[in-house]
N, CA, C and O atoms as CSV, one atom per row, in Angstrom:
chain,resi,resn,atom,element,x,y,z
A,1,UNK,N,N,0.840,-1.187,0.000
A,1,UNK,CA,C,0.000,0.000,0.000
A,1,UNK,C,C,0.883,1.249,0.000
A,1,UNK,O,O,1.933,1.180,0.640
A,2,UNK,N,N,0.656,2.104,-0.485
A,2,UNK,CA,C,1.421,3.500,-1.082
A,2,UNK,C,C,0.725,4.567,0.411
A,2,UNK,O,O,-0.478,4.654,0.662
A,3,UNK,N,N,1.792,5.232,1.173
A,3,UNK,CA,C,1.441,5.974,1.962
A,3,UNK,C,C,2.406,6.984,1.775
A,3,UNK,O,O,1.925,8.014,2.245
A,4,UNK,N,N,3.710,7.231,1.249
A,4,UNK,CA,C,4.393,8.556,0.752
A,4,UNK,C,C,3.705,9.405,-0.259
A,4,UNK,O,O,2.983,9.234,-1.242
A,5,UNK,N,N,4.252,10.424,0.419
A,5,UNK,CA,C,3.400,11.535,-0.795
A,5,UNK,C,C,4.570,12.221,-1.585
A,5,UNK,O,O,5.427,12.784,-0.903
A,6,UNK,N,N,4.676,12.232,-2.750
A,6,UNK,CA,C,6.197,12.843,-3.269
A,6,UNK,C,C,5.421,14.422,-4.468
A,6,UNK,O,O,4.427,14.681,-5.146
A,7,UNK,N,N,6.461,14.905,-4.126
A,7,UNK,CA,C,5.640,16.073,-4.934
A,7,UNK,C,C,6.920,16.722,-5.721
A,7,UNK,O,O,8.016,16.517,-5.200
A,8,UNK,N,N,6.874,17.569,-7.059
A,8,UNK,CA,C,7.515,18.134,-7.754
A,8,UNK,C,C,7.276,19.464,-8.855
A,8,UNK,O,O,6.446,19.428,-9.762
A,9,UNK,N,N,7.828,20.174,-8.682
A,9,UNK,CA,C,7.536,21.272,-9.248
A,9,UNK,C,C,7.926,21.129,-11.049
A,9,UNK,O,O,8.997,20.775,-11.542
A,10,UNK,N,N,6.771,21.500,-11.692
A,10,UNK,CA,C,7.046,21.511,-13.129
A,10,UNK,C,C,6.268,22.760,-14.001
A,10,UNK,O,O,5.295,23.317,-13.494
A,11,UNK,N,N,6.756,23.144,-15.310
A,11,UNK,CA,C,5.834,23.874,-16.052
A,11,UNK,C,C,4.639,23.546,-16.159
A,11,UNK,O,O,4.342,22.372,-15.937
A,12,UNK,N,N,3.466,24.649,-16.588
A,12,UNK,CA,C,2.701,24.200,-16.771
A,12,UNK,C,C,2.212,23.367,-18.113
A,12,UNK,O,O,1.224,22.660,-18.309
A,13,UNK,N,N,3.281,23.735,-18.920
A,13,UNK,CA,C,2.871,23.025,-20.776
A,13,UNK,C,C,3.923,21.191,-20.057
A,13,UNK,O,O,3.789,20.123,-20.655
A,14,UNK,N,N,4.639,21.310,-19.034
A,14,UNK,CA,C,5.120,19.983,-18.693
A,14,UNK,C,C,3.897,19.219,-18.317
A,14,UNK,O,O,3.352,18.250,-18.845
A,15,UNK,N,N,3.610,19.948,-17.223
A,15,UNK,CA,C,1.837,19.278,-16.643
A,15,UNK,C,C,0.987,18.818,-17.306
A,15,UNK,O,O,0.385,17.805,-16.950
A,16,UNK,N,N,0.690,19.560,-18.626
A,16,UNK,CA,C,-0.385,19.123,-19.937
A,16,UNK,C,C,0.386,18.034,-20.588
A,16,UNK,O,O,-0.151,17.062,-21.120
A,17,UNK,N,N,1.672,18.236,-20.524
A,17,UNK,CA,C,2.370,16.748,-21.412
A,17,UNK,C,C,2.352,15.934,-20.827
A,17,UNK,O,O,2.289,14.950,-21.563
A,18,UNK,N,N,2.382,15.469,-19.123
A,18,UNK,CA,C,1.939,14.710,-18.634
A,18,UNK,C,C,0.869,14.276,-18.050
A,18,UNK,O,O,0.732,13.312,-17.297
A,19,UNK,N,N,0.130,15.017,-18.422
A,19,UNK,CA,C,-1.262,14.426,-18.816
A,19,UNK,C,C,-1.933,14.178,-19.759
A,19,UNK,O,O,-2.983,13.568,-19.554
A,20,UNK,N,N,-1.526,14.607,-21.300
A,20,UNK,CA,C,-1.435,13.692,-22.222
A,20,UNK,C,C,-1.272,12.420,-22.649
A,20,UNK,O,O,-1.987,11.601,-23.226
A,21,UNK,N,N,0.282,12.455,-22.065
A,21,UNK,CA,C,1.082,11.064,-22.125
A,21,UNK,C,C,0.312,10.049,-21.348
A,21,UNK,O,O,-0.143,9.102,-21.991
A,22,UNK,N,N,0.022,10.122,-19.618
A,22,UNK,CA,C,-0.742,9.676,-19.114
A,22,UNK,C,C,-1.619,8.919,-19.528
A,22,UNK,O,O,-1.682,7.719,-19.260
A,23,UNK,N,N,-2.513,9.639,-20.340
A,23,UNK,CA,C,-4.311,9.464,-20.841
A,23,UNK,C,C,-3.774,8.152,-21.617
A,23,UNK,O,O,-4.107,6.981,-21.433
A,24,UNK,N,N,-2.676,8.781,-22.706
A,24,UNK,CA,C,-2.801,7.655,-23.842
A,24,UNK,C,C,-2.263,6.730,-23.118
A,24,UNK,O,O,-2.501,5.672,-23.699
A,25,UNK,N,N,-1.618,6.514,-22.088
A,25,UNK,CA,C,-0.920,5.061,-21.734
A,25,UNK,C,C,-2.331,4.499,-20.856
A,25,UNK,O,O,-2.338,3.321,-20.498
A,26,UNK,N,N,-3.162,5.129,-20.629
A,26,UNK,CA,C,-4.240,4.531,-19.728
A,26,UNK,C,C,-3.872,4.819,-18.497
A,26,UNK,O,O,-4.842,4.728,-17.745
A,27,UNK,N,N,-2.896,5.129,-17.951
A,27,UNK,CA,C,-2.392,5.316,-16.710
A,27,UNK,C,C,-2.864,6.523,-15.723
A,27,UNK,O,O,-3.501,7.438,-16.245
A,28,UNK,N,N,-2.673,6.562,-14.751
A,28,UNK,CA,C,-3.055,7.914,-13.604
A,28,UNK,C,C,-1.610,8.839,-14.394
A,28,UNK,O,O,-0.913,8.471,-15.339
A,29,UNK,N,N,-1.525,10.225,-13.516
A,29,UNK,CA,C,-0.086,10.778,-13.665
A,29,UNK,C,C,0.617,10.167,-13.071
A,29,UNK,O,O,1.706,9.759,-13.477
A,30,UNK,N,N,0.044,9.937,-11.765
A,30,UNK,CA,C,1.570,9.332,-10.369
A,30,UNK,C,C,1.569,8.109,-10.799
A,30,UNK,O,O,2.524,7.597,-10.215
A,31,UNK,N,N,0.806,6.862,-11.847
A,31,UNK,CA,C,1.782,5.907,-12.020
A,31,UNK,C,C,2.209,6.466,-13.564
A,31,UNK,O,O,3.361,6.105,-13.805
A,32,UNK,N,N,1.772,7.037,-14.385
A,32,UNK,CA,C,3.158,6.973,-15.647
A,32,UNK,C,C,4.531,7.658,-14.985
A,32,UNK,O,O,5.647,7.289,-15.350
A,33,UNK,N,N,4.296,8.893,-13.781
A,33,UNK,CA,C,5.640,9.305,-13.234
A,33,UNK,C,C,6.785,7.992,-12.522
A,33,UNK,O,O,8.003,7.834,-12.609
A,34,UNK,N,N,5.540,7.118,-11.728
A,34,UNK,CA,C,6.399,6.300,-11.065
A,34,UNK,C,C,7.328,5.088,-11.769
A,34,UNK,O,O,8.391,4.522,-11.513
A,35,UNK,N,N,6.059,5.018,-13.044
A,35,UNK,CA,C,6.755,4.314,-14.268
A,35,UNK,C,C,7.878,5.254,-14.779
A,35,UNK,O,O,8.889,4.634,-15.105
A,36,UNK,N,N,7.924,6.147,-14.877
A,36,UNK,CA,C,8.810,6.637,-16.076
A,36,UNK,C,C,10.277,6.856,-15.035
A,36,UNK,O,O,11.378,6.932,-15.580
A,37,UNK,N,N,10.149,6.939,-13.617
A,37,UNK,CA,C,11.035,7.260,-12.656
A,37,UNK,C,C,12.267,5.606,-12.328
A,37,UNK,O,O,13.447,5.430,-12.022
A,38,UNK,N,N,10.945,4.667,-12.664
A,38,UNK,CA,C,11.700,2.935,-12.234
A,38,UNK,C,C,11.753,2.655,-13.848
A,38,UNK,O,O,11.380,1.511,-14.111
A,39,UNK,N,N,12.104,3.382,-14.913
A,39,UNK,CA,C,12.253,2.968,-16.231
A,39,UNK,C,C,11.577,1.681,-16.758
A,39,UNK,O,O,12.090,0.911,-17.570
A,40,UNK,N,N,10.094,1.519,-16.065
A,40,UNK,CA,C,9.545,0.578,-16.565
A,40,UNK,C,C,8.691,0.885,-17.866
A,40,UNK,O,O,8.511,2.048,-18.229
A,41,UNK,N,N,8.283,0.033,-18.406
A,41,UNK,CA,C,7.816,-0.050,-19.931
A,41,UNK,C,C,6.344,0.648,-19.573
A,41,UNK,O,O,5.540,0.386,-18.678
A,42,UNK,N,N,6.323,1.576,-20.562
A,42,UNK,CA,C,5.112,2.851,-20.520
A,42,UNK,C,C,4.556,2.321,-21.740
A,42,UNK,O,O,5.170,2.481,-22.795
A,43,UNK,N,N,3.307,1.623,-21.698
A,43,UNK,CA,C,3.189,1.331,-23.753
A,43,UNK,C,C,1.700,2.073,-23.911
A,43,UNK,O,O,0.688,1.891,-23.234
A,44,UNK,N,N,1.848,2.691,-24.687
A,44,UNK,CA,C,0.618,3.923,-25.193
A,44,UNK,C,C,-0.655,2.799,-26.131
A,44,UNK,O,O,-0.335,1.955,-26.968
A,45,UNK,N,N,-1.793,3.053,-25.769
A,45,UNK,CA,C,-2.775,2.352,-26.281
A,45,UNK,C,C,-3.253,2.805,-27.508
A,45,UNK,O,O,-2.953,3.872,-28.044
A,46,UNK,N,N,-3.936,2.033,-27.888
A,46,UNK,CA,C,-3.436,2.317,-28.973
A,46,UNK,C,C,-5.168,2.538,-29.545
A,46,UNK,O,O,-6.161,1.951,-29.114
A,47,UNK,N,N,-5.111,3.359,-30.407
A,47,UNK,CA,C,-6.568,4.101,-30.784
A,47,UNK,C,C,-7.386,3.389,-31.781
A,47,UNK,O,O,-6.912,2.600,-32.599
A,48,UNK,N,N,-8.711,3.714,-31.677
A,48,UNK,CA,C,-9.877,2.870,-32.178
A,48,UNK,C,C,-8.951,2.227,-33.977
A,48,UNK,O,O,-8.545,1.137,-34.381
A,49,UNK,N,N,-9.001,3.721,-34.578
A,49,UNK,CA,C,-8.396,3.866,-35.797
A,49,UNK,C,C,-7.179,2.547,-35.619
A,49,UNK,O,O,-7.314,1.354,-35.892
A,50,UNK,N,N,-6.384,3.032,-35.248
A,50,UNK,CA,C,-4.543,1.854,-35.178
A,50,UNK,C,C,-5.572,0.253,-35.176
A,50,UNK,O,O,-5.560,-0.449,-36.188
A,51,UNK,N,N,-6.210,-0.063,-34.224
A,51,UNK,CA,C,-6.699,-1.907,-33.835
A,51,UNK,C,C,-7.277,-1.531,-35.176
A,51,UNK,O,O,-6.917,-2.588,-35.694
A,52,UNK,N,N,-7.811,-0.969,-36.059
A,52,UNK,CA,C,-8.285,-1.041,-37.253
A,52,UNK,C,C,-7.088,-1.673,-38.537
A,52,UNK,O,O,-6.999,-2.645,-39.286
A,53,UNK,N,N,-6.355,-0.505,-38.228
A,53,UNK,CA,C,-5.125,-0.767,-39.229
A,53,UNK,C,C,-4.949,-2.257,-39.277
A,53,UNK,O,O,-5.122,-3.011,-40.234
A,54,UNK,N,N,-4.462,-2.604,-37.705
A,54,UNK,CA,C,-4.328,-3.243,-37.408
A,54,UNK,C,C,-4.902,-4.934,-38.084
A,54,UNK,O,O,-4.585,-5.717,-38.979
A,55,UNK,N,N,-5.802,-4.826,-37.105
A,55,UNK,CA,C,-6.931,-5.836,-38.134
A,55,UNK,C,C,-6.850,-6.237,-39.464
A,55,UNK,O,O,-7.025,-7.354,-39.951
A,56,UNK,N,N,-6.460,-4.809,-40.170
A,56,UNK,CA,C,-6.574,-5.191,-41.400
A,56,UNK,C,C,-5.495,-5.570,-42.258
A,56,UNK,O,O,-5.673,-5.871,-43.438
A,57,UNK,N,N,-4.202,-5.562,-41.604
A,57,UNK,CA,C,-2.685,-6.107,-41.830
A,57,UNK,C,C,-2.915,-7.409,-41.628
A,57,UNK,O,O,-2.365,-8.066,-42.512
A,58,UNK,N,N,-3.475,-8.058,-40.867
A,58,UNK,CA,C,-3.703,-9.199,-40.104
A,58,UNK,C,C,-4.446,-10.032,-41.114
A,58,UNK,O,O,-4.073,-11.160,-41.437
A,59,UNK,N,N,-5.678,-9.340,-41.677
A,59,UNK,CA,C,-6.187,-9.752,-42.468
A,59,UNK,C,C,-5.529,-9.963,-44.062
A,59,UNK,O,O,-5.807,-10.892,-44.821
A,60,UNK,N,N,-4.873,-9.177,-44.251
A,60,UNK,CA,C,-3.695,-8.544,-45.549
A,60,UNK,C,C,-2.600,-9.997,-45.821
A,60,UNK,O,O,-2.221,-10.542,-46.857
A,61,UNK,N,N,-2.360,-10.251,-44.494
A,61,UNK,CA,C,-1.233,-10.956,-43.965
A,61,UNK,C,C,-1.569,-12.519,-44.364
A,61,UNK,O,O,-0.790,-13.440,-44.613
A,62,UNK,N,N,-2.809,-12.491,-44.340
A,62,UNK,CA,C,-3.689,-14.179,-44.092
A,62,UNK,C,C,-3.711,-14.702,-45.478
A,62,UNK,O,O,-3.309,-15.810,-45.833
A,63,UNK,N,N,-4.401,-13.464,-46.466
A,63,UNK,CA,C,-4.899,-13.296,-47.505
A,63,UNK,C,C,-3.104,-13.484,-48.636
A,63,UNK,O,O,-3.125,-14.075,-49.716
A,64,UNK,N,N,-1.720,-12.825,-48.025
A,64,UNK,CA,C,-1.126,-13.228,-48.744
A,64,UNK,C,C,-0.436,-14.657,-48.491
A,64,UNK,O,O,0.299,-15.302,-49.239
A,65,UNK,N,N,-1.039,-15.030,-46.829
A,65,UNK,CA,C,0.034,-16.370,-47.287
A,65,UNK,C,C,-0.986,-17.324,-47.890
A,65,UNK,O,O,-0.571,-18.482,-47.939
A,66,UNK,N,N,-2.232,-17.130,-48.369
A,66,UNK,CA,C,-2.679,-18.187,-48.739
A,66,UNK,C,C,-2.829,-17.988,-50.262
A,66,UNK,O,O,-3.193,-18.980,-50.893
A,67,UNK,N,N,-2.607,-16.880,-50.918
A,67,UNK,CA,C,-1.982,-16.682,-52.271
A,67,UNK,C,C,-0.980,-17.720,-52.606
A,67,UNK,O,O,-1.111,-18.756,-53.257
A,68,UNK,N,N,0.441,-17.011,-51.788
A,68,UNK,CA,C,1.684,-17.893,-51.677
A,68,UNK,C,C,1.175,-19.261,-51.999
A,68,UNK,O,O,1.330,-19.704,-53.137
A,69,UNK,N,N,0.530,-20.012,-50.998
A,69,UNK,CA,C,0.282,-21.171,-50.846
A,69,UNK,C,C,-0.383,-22.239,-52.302
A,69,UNK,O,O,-0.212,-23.447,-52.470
A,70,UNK,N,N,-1.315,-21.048,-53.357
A,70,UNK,CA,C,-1.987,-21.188,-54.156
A,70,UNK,C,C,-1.097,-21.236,-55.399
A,70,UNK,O,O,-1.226,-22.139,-56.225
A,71,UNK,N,N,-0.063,-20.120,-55.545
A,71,UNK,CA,C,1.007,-20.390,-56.679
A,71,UNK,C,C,2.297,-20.643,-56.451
A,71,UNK,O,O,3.283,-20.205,-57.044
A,72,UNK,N,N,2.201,-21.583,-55.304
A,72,UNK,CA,C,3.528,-22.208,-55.256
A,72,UNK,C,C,4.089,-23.199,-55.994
A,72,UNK,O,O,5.270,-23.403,-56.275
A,73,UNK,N,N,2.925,-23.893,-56.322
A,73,UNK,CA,C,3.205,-24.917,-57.662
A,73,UNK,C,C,3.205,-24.640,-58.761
A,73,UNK,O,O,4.185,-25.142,-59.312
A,74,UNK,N,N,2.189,-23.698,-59.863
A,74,UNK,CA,C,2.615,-23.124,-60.511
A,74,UNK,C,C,3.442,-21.796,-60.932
A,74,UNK,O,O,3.850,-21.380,-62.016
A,75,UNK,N,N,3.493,-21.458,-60.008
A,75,UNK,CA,C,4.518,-20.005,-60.230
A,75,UNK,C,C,5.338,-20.014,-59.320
A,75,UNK,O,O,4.773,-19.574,-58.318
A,76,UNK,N,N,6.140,-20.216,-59.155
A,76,UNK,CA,C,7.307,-20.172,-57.999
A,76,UNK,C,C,7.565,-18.393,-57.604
A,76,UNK,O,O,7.275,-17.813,-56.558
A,77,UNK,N,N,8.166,-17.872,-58.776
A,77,UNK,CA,C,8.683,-16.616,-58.537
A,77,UNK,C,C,7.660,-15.612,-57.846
A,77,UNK,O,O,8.065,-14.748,-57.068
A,78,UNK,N,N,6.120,-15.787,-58.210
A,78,UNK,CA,C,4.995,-15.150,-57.523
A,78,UNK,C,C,5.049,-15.505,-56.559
A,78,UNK,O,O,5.023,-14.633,-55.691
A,79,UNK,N,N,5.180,-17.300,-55.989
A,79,UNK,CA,C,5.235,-17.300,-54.580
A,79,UNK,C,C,5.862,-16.849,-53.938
A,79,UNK,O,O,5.355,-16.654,-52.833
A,80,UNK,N,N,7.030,-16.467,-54.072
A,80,UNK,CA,C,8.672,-16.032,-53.692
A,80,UNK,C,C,7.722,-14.645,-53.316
A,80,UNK,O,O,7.542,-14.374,-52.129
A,81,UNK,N,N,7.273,-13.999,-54.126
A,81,UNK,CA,C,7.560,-12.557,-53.961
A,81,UNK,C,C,6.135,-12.009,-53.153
A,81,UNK,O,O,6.191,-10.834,-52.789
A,82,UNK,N,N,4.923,-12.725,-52.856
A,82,UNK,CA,C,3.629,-13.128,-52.283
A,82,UNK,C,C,4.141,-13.420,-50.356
A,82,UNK,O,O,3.669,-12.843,-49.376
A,83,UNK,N,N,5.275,-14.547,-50.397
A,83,UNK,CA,C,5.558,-14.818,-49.404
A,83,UNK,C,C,6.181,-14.102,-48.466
A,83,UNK,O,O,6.022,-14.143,-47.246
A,84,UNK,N,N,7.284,-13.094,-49.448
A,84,UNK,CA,C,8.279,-11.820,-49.286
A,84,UNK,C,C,7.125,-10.699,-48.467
A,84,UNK,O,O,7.045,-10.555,-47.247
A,85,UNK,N,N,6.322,-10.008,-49.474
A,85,UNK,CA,C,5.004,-9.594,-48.829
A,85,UNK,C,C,4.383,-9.820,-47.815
A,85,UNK,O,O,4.025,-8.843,-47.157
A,86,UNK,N,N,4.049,-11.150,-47.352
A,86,UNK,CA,C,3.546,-11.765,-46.197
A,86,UNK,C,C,4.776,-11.191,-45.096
A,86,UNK,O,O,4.786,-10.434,-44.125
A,87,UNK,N,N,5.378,-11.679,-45.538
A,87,UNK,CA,C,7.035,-11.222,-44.088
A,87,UNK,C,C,6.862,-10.518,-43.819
A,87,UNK,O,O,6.644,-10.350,-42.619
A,88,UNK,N,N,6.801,-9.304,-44.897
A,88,UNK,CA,C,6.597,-7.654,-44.375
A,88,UNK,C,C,5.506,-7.305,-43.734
A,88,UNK,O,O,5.472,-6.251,-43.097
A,89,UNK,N,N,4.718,-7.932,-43.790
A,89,UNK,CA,C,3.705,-7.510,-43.061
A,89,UNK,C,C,3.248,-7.966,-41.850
A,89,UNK,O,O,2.413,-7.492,-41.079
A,90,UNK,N,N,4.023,-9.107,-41.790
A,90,UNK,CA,C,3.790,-9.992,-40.171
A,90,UNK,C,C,4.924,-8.951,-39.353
A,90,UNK,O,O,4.532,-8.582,-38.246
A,91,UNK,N,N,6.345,-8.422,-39.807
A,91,UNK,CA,C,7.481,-7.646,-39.499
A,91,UNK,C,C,6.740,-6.304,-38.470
A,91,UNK,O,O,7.015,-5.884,-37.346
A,92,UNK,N,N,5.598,-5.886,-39.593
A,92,UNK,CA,C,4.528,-4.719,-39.319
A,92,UNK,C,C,4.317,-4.459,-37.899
A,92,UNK,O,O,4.625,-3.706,-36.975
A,93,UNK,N,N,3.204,-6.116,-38.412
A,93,UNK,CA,C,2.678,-6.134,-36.937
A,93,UNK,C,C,3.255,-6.751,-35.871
A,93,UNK,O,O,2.671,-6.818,-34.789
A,94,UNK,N,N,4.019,-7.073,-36.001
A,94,UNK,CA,C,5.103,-7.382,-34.419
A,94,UNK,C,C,5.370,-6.358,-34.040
A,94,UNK,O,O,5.620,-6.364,-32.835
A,95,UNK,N,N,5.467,-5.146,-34.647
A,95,UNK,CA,C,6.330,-3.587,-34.863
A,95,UNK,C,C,4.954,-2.757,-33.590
A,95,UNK,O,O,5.171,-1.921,-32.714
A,96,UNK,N,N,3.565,-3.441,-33.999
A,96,UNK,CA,C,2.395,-3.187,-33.334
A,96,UNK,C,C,2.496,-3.277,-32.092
A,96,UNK,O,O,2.317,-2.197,-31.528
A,97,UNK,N,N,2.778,-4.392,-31.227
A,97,UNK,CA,C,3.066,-5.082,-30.246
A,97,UNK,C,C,3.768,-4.560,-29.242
A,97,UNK,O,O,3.378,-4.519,-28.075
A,98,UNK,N,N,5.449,-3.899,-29.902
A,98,UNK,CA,C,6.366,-3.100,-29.073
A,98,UNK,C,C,5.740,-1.988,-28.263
A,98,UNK,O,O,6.442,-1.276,-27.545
């Protein structure tokens, strides 16, 4: 249970940035401060729009490996370059994750 009270003097355009930052991580201020003070991982949520993108890489992603999968016997070089595609885009969304 938290019974110290720690206090610090900042600007006021600092104050609005940390309460910005805050909002998007989901967090209070005093834990993104206490996070950002024990260098623990602050990860910003991520907006209606992005899980959209999102989604739809995912979907992008599905759609090329089963291309790949479709001209691998007759077209090699399409698969090659279908599969190449797929990479990049799984690369993407791992990139999501961080």
């Amino acid at each position: 249970m938290k019974k110290e009270f720690v206090q610090f003097r900042c600007s006021v355009y600092e104050k609005k940035l940390l309460k910005v930052k805050a909002r998007k991580s989901g967090l209070s201020i005093s834990e993104y401060c206490r996070r950002a003070a024990f260098d623990d991982r602050i990860v910003e949520r991520m907006t209606d729009e992005q899980i959209e993108a999102y989604k739809l890489l995912v979907k992008y992603q599905r759609n090329f490996k089963l291309i790949t999968n479709m001209f691998r016997k007759r077209n090699p070089k399409l698969a090659e370059e279908t599969a190449q595609l797929a990479e990049e885009i799984r690369q993407h969304l791992l990139n999501f994750r961080k």
